[in-house]
KEKE-3310 file (N, C-alpha, C; in steps of 0.2 Angstrom, whole numbers, plus 5000, padded with zeros to 4 digits):
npx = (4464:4467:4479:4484:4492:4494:4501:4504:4517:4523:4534:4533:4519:4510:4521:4535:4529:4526:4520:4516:4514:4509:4507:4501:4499:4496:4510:4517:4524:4520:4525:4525:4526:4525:4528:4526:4532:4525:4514:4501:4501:4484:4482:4492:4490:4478:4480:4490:4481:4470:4482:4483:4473:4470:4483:4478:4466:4459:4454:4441:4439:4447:4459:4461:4474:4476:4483:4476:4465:4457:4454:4450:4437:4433:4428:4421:4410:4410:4409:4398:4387:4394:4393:4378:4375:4384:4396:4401:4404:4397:4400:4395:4406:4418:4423:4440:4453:4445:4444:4452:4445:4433:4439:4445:4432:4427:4436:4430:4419:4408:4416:4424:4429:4437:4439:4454:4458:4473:4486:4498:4514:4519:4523:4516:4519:4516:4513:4524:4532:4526:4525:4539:4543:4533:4540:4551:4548:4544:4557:4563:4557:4562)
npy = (5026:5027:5038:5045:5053:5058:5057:5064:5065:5072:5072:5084:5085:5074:5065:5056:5049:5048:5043:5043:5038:5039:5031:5034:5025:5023:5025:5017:5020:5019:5019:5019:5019:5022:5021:5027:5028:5035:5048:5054:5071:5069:5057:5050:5057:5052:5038:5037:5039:5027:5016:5019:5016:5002:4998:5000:4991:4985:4992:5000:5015:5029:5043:5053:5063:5073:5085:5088:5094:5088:5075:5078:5083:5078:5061:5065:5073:5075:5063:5057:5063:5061:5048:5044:5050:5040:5041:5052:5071:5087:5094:5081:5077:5064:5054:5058:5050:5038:5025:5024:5032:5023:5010:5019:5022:5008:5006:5014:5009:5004:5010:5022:5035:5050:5063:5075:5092:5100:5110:5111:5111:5117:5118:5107:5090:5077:5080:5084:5074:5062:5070:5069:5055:5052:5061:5054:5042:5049:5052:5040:5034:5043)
npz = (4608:4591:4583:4566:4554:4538:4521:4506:4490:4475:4466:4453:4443:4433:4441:4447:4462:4479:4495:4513:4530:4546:4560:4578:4590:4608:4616:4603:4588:4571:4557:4538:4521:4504:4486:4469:4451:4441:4443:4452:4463:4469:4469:4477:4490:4491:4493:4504:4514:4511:4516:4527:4533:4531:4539:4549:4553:4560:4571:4576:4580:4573:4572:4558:4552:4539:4527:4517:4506:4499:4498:4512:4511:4500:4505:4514:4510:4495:4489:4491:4483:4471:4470:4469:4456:4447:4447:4441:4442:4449:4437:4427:4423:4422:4439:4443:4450:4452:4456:4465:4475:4477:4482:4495:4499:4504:4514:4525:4529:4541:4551:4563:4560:4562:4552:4550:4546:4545:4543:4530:4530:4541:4552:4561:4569:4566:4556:4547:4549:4540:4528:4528:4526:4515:4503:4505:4499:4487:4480:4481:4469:4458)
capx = (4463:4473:4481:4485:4494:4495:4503:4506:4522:4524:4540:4530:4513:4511:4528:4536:4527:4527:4514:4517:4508:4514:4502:4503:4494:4498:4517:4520:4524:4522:4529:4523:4527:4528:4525:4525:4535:4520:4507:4498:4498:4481:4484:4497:4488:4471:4485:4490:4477:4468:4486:4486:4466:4472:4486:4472:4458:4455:4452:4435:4439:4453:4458:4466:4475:4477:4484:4474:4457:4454:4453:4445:4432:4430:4427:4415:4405:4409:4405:4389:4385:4397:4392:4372:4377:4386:4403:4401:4404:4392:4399:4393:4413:4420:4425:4448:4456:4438:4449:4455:4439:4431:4445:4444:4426:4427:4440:4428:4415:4406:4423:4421:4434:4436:4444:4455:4463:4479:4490:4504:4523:4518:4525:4514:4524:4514:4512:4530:4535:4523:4528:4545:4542:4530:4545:4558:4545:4545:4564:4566:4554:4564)
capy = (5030:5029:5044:5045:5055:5054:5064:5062:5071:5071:5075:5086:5083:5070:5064:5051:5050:5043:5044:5043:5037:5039:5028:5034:5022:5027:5025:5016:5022:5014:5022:5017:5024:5018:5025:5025:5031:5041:5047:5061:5071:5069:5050:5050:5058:5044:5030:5037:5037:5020:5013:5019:5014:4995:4996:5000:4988:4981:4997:5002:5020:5031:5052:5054:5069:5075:5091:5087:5097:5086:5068:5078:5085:5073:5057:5068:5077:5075:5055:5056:5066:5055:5040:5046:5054:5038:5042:5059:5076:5091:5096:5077:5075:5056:5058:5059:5045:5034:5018:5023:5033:5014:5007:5022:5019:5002:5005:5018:5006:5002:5013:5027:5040:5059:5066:5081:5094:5100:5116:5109:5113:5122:5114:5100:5087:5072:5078:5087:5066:5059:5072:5065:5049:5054:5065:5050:5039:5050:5052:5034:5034:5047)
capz = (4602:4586:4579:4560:4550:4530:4517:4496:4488:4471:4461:4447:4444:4435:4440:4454:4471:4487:4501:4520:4537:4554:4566:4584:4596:4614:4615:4598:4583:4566:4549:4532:4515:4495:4478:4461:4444:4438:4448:4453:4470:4474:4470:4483:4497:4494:4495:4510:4517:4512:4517:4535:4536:4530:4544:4554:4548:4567:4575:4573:4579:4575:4571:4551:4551:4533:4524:4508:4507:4491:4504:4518:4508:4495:4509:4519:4505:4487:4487:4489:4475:4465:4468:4468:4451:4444:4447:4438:4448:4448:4429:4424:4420:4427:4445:4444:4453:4454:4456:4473:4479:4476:4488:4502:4502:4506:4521:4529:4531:4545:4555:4566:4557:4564:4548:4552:4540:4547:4536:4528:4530:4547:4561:4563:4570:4564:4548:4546:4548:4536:4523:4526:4523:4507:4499:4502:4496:4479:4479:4478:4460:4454)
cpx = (4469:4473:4484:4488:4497:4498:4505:4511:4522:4528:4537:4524:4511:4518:4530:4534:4527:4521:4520:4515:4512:4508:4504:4497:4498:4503:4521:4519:4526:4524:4529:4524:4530:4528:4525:4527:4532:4516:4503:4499:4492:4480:4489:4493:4480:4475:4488:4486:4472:4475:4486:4478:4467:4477:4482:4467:4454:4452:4446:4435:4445:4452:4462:4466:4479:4479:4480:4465:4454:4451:4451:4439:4429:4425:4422:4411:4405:4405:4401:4387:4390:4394:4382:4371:4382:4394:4404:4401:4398:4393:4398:4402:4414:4425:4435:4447:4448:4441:4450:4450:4435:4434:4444:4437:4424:4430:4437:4421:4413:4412:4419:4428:4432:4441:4446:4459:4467:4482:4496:4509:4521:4518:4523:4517:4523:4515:4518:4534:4531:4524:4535:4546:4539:4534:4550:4556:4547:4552:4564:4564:4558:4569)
cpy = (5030:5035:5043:5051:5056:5061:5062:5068:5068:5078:5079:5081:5081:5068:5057:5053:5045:5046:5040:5045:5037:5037:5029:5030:5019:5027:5020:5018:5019:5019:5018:5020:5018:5023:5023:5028:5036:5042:5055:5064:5070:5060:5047:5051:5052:5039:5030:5036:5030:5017:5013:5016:5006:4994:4998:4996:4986:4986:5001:5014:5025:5041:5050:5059:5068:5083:5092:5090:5094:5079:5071:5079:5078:5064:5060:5074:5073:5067:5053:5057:5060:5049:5038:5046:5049:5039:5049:5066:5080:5095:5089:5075:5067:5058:5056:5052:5039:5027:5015:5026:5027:5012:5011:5022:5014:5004:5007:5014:5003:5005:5020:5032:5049:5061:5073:5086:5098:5103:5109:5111:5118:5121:5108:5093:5081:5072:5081:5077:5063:5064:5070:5062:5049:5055:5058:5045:5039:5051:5044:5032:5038:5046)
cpz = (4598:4583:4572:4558:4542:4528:4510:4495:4480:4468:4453:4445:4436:4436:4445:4459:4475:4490:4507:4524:4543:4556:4573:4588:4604:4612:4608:4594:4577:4559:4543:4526:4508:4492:4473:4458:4442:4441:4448:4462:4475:4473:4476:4489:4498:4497:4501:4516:4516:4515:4523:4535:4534:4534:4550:4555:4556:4572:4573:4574:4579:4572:4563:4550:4543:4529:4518:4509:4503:4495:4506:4514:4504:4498:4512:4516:4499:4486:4489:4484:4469:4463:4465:4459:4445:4443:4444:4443:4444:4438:4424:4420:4427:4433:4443:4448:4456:4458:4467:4480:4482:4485:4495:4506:4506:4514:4527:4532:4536:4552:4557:4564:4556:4558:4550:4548:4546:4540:4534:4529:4538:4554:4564:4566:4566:4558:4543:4545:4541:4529:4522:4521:4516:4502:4499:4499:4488:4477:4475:4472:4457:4449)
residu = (UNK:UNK:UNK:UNK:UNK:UNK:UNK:UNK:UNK:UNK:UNK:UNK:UNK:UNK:UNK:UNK:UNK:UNK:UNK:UNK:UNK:UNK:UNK:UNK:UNK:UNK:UNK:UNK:UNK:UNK:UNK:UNK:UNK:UNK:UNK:UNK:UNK:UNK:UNK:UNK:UNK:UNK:UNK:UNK:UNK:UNK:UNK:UNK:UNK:UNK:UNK:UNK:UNK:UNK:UNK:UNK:UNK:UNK:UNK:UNK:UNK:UNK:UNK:UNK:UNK:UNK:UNK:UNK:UNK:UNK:UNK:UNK:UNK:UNK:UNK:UNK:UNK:UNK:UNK:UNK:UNK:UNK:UNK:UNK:UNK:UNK:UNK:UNK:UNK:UNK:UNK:UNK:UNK:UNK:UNK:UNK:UNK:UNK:UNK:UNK:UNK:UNK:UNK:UNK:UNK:UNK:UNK:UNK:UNK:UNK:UNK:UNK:UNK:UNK:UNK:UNK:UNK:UNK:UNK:UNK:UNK:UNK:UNK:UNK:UNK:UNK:UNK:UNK:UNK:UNK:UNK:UNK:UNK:UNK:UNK:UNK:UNK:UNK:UNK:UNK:UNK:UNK)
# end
C-alpha cells in the first residue's frame, strides 16, 4: 500500500505558491515539491495532488491524504455534476481551475484511490511534512 500526503501553500492568494507530496511506500520515502510566481491556493493543493498521482502512475491502488476539502470533495462529488453540466457548477458559473480538474481526472482513472481529508496544521506527521515542502516551495517564488 502506498501512502500519500499532499499539501498547496500560497504566499497571499493569488500570490506565489508551492505544493508538496510525501510518498510513503513501506520503508521509503519520496518528497516532491514545485510552484509557481502566481497562483492560487486551491491551484496548489490540485497540483499536488495530480503530481503525487504521476509519481504514482504504476500503482493501481494507493491512500491520498489531503487537508483540502476543495480536492476531497471536488474529485468525489462535485465532478460529476460539472462535467454532466458542461464544466459549469450548480450556479451555471465556469468551474475555477478546469484546466487541472481535466488533468486529475485523467490520473484517477481506472485507479483504486481512497481519498482521505486530514485537519490541517494539527499534528499530522504526513501532512505537517508536505506542508513543509509546499511553503518552501512558495518561499522559493517569492
Amino acid at each position: 500500500m502506498i501512502e500519500i500526503y499532499t499539501d498547496g501553500a500560497c504566499l497571499g492568494n493569488p500570490g506565489p505558491g508551492g505544493w508538496g507530496v510525501l510518498i510513503i511506500e513501506g520503508n521509503e520515502r519520496r518528497e516532491h515539491n514545485g510552484g509557481e510566481a502566481e497562483t492560487t491556493n486551491n491551484r496548489m493543493e490540485l497540483m499536488a495532488a495530480i503530481r503525487a498521482l504521476e509519481e504514482t502512475s504504476d500503482a493501481p491502488k494507493v491512500t491520498l491524504h489531503t487537508d483540502s476539502q476543495y480536492v476531497k470533495n471536488g474529485i468525489n462529488s462535485w465532478i460529476h455534476n460539472w462535467k454532466r453540466n458542461g464544466w459549469k457548477t450548480a450556479a451555471r458559473k465556469p468551474v475555477k481551475n478546469k484546466d487541472l480538474w481535466e488533468v486529475l481526472d485523467a490520473q484517477i482513472t481506472g485507479r483504486d484511490i481512497e481519498w482521505r481529508w486530514v485537519k490541517g496544521h494539527a499534528g499530522d506527521p504526513g501532512n505537517e511534512r508536505a506542508d513543509e515542502l509546499a511553503s518552501s516551495a512558495a518561499q522559493a517564488f517569492a
